[in-house]
C-alpha positions as CSV (number, residue, x, y, z in Angstrom):
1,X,0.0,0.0,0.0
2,X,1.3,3.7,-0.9
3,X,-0.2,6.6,1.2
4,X,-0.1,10.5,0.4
5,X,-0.4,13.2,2.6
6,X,-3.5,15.8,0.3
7,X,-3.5,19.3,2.0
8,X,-7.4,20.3,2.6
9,X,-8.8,24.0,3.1
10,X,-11.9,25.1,4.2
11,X,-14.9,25.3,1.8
12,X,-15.6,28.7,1.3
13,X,-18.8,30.6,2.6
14,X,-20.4,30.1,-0.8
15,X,-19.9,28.0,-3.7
16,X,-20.8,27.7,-7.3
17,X,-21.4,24.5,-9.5
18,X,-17.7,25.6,-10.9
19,X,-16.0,25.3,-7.6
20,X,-16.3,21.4,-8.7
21,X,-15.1,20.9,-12.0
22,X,-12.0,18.7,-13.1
23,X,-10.5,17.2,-15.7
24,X,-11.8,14.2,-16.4
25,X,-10.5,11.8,-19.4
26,X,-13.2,9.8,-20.7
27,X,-11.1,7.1,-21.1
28,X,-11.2,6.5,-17.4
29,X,-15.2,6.3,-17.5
30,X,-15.2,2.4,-16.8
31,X,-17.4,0.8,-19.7
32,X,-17.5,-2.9,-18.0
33,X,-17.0,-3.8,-14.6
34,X,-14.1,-5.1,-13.0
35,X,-12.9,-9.1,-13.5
36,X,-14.6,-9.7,-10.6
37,X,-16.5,-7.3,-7.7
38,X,-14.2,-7.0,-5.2
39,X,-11.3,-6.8,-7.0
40,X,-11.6,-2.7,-7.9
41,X,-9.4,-0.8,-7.0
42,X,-9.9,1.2,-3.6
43,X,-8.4,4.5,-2.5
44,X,-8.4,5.5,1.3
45,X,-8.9,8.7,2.4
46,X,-8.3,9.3,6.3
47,X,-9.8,12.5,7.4
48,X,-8.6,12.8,10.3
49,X,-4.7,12.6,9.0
50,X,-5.4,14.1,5.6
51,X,-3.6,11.2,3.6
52,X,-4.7,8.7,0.9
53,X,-3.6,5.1,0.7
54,X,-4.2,3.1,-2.4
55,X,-4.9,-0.6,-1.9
56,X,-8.1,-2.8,-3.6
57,X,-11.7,-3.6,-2.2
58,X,-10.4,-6.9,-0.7
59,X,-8.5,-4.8,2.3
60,X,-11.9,-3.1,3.0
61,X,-11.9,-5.6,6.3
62,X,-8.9,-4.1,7.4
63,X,-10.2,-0.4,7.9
64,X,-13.4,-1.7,9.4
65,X,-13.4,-2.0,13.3
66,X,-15.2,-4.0,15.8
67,X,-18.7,-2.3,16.6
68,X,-18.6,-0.7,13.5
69,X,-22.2,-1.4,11.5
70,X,-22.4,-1.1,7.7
71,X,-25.5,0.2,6.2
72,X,-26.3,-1.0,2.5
73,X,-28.7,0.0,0.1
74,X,-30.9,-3.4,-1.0
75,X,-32.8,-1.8,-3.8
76,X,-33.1,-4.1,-6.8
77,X,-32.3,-2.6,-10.4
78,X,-35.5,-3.6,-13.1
79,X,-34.8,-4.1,-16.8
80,X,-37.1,-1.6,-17.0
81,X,-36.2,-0.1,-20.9
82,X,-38.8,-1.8,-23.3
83,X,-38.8,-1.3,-26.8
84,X,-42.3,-1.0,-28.8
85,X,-44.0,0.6,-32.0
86,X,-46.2,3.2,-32.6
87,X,-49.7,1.9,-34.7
88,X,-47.9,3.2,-37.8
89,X,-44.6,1.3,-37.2
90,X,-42.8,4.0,-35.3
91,X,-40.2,2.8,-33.2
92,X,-39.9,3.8,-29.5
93,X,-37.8,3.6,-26.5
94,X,-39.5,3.9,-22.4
95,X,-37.6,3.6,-19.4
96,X,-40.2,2.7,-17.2
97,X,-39.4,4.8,-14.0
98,X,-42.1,4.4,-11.5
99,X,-46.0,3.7,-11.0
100,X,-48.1,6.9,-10.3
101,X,-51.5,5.1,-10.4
102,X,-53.1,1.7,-11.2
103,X,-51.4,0.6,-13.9
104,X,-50.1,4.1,-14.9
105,X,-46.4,4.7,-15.2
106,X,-43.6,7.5,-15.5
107,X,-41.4,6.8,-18.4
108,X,-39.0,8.5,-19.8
109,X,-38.9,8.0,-23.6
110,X,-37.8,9.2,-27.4
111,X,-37.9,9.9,-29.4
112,X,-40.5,12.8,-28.5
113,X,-42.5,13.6,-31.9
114,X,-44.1,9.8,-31.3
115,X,-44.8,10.1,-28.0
116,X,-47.8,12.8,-28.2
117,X,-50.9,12.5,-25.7
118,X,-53.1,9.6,-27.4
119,X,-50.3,8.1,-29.1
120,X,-51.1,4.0,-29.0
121,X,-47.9,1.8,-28.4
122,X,-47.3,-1.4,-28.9
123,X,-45.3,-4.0,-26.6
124,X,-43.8,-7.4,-26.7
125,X,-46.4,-10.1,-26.3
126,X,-49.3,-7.7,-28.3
127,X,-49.4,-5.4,-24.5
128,X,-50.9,-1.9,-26.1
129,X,-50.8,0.9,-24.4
130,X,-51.5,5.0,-24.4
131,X,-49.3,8.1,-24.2
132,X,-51.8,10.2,-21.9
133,X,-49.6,12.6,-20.2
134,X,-46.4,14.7,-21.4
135,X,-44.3,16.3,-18.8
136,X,-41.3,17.9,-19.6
137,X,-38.0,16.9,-20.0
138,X,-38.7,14.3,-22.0
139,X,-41.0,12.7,-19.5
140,X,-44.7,10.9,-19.8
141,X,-47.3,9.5,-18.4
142,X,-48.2,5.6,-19.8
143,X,-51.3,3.9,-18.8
144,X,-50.8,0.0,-19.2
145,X,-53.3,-2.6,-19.3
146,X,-54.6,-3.7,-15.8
147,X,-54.2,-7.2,-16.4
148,X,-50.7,-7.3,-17.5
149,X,-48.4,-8.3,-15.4
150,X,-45.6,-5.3,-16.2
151,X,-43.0,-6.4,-14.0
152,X,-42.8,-10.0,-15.4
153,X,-43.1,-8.3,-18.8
154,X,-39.9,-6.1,-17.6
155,X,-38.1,-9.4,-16.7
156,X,-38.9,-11.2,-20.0
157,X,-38.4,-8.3,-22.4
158,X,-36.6,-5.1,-20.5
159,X,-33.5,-4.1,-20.8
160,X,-31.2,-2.9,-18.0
161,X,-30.7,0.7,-18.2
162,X,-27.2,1.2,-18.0
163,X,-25.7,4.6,-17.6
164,X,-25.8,7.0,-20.0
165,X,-22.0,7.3,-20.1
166,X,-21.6,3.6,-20.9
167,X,-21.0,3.7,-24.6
168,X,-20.5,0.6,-26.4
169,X,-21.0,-0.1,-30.1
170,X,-23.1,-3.4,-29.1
171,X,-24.9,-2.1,-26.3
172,X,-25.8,-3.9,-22.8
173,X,-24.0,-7.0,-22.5
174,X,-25.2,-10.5,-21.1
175,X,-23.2,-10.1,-18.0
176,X,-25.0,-6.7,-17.0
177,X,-27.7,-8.7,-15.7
178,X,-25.9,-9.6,-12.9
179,X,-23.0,-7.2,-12.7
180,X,-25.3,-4.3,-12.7
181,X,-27.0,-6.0,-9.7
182,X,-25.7,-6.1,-5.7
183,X,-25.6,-9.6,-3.8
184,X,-28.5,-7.2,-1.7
185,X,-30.3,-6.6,-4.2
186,X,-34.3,-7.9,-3.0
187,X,-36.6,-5.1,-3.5
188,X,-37.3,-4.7,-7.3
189,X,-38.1,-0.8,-8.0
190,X,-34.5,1.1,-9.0
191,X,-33.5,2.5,-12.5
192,X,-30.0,2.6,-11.7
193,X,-27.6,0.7,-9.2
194,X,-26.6,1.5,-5.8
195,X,-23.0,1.3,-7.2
196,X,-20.5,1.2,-4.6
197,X,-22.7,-1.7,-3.4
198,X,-21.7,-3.6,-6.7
199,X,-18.1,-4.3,-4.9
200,X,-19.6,-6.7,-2.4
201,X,-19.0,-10.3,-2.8
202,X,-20.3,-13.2,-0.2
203,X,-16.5,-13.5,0.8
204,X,-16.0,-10.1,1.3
205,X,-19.0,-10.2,3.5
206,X,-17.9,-12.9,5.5
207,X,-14.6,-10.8,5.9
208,X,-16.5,-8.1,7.5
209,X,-19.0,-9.4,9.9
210,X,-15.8,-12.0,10.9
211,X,-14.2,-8.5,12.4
212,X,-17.2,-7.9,14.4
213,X,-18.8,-5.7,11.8
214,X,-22.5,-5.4,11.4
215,X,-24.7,-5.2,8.2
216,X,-27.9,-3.4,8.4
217,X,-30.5,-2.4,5.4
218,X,-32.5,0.0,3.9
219,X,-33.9,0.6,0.3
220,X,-33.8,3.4,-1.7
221,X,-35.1,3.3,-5.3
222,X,-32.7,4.9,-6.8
223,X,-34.4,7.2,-10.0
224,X,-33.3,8.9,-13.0
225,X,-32.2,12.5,-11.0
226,X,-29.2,10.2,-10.1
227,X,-27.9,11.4,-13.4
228,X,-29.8,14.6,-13.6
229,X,-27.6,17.5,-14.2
230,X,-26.7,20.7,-11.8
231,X,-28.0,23.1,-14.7
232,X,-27.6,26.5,-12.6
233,X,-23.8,27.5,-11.9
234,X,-25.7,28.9,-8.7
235,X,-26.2,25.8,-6.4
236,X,-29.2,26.9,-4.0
237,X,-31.4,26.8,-8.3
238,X,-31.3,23.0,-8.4
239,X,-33.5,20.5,-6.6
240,X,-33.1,16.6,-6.0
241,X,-35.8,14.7,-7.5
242,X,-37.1,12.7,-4.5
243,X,-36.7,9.2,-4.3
244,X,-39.0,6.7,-2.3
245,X,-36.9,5.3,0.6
246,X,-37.6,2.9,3.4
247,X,-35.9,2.5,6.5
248,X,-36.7,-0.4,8.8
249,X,-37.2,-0.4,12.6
250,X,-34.5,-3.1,13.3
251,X,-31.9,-0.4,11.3
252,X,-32.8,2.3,13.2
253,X,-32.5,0.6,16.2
254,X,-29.0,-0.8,15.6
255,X,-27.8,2.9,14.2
256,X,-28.6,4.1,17.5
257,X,-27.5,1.5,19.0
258,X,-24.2,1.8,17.3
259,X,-24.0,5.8,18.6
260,X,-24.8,5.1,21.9
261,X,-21.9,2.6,21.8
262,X,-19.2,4.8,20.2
263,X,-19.2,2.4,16.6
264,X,-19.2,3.9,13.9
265,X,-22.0,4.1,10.9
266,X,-20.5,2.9,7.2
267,X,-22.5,3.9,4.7
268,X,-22.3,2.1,1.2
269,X,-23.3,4.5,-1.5
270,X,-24.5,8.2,-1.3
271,X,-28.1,6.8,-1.9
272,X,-27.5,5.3,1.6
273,X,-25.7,8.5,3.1
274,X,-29.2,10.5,1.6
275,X,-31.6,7.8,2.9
276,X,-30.3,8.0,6.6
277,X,-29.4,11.8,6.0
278,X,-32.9,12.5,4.9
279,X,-34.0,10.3,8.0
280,X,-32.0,12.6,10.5
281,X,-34.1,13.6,13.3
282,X,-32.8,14.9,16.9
283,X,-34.0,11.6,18.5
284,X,-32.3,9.5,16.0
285,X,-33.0,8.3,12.4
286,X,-36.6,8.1,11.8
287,X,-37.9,4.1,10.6
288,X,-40.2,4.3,8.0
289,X,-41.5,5.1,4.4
290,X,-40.4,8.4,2.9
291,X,-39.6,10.2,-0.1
292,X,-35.6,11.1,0.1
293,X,-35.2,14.7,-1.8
294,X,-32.3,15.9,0.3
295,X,-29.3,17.4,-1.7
296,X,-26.6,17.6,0.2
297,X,-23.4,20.2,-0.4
298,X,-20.9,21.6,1.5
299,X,-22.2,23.0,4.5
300,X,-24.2,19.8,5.5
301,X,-23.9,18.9,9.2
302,X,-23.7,15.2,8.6
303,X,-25.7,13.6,11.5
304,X,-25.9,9.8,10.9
305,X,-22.9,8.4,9.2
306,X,-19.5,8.0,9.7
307,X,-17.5,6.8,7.3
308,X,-18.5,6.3,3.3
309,X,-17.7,3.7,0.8
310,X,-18.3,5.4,-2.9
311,X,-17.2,5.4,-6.2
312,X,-15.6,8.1,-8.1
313,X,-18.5,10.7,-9.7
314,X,-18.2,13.1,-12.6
315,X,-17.6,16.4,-12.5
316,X,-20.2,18.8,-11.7
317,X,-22.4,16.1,-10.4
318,X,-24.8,16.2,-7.2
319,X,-22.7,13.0,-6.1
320,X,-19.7,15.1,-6.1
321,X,-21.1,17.7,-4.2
322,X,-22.0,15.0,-1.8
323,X,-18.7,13.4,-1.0
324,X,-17.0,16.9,-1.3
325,X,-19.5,17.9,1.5
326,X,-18.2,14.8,3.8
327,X,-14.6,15.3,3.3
328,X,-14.4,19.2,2.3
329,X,-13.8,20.2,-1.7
330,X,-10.6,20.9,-1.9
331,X,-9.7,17.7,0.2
332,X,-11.6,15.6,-2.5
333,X,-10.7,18.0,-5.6
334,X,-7.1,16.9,-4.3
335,X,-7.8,13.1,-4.2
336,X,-9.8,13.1,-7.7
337,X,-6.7,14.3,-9.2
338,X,-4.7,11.6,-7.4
339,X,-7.1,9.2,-9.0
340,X,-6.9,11.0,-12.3
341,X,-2.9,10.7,-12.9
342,X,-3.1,6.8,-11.4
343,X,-5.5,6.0,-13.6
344,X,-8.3,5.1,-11.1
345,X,-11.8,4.2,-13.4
346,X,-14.5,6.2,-12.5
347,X,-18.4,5.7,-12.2
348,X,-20.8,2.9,-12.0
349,X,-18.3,0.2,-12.9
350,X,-15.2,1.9,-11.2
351,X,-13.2,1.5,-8.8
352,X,-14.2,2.5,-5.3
353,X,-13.1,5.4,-2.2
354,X,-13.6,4.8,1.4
355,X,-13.5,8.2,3.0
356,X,-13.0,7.5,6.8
């Protein structure tokens, strides 16, 4: 393992969406994952002594401690992009997002000009059915058939929507199925992976609780403003899309638990960090159903976690803004160009930072 002392400075009083650009190759925008999970790469930044140590997921164990408990995210990706045909042989692309009513969904789709209010569509396995909302940002309302069974008609005939920074000539691969998919996965309902979870391997579980580590759940369906952009330079003009979230009794109980104790809360993801963020309450993190809309930038008085297991984000992105608020921007800004010159691979199939 090498380490590397990266200076940090306070964030100033008031920051713009250019206080977090960088230069990013897009050659180091991993297209397919790593041979296998837990064999990314893994930088490790120490807070407390401001340096870096570079190492692989496999060592995750070692920086774990006894009493510590590790929250995941066990949100389960659907294949949810169907291809159809409008009734005179147009071809369209939905991504279903979520349900908004019996048997009506929000979908994104294109291309636009066939996807006017009243517009019929037409499915795999002869399922019709109608355009009857538009929205905005290329957004609509679809109202499906009662009886079908969409879900199973997702599983049979969807797609998994990858990124849209995954570029290849050919498209998803077979192995997306699964790669794009966490050992936690349970609760069908995301249109994109908790990604830092994606490193986890039974062994590497094992590994952990072995140390006297705890795992503890929560699901958070994670939505297409995961890869909205920051469109105002002026950070206070953009808003997180909200995304449903569910916290359990029993993980509430063992985060507090954990406090009271002097352990320390992991969180895998920053869909985790903003489910238990969002949760924050003076008592203690509130169990329950919710809808998560919290962006979090610098400034944020973290109340819940800890410690963060992530991968490395894009520039400009609300994820940035997230881990930059943890560890301070100029902190991170430092360690992204670490991760630049050694070649690190960013994003959903990249490599992974523990910020501790």
């Amino acid at each position: 393992m090498q380490s590397v002392t990266v200076a940090d400075q306070s964030p100033p009083p008031a920051l713009a969406l250019s206080d977090f650009q960088f230069d990013l190759p897009p050659a180091l925008i991993a297209q397919v994952p790593a041979e296998r999970r837990d064999h990314a790469r893994l930088m490790v930044l120490d807070r407390g002594h401001a340096a870096l140590t570079h190492t692989d997921v496999r060592a995750l164990p070692a920086y774990l401690r006894p009493g510590d408990l590790v929250v995941v995210n066990d949100t389960k990706v659907l294949p949810a992009r169907l291809f159809g045909r409008t009734s005179t042989g147009g071809a369209v692309e939905l991504l279903l997002v979520r349900p908004t009513a019996d048997s009506v969904w929000l979908c994104l789709g294109k291309p636009g000009r066939r996807l006017r209010p009243g517009t019929t569509l037409t499915f795999p396995e002869g399922v019709c059915a109608e355009v009857t909302a538009r929205h905005g940002d290329g957004r609509y309302s679809v109202a499906f058939p009662a009886t079908v069974a969409l879900t199973a008609l997702m599983e049979r005939h969807g797609e998994v929507p990858l990124p849209p920074y995954i570029h290849r000539p050919d498209g998803p691969l077979p192995l997306d199925h699964t790669r794009y998919q966490t050992i936690f996965a349970a609760r069908a309902g995301a249109v994109a992976a908790p990604t830092a979870g994606l490193h986890f391997t039974a062994e590497l579980l094992a590994a952990i609780e072995s140390r006297g580590v705890r795992i503890a759940r929560l699901t958070l369906h994670v939505g297409p403003g995961t890869f909205l952009p920051v469109r105002s330079d002026d950070l206070c003009q953009h808003r997180m899309e909200a995304e449903w979230c569910e916290i359990p009794e029993d993980t509430a109980r063992r985060i507090a638990q954990v406090k009271r104790e002097g352990g320390r809360v992991v969180a895998v993801g920053t869909t985790t960090t903003r489910a238990l963020e969002s949760a924050a309450t003076p008592a203690g993190v509130q169990a329950g159903v919710r809808w998560a809309d919290r962006f979090i930038t610098p400034g944020h008085r973290f109340q819940v976690i800890d410690a963060l297991l992530t991968n490395f984000h894009l520039p400009g992105s609300t994820l940035l803004l997230l881990v930059s608020a943890f560890a301070g921007r100029e902190r991170i800004l430092a360690a992204y160009a670490e991760a630049v010159a050694r070649r690190y691979r960013f994003y959903s199939y990249g490599d992974a930072m523990l910020i501790c």
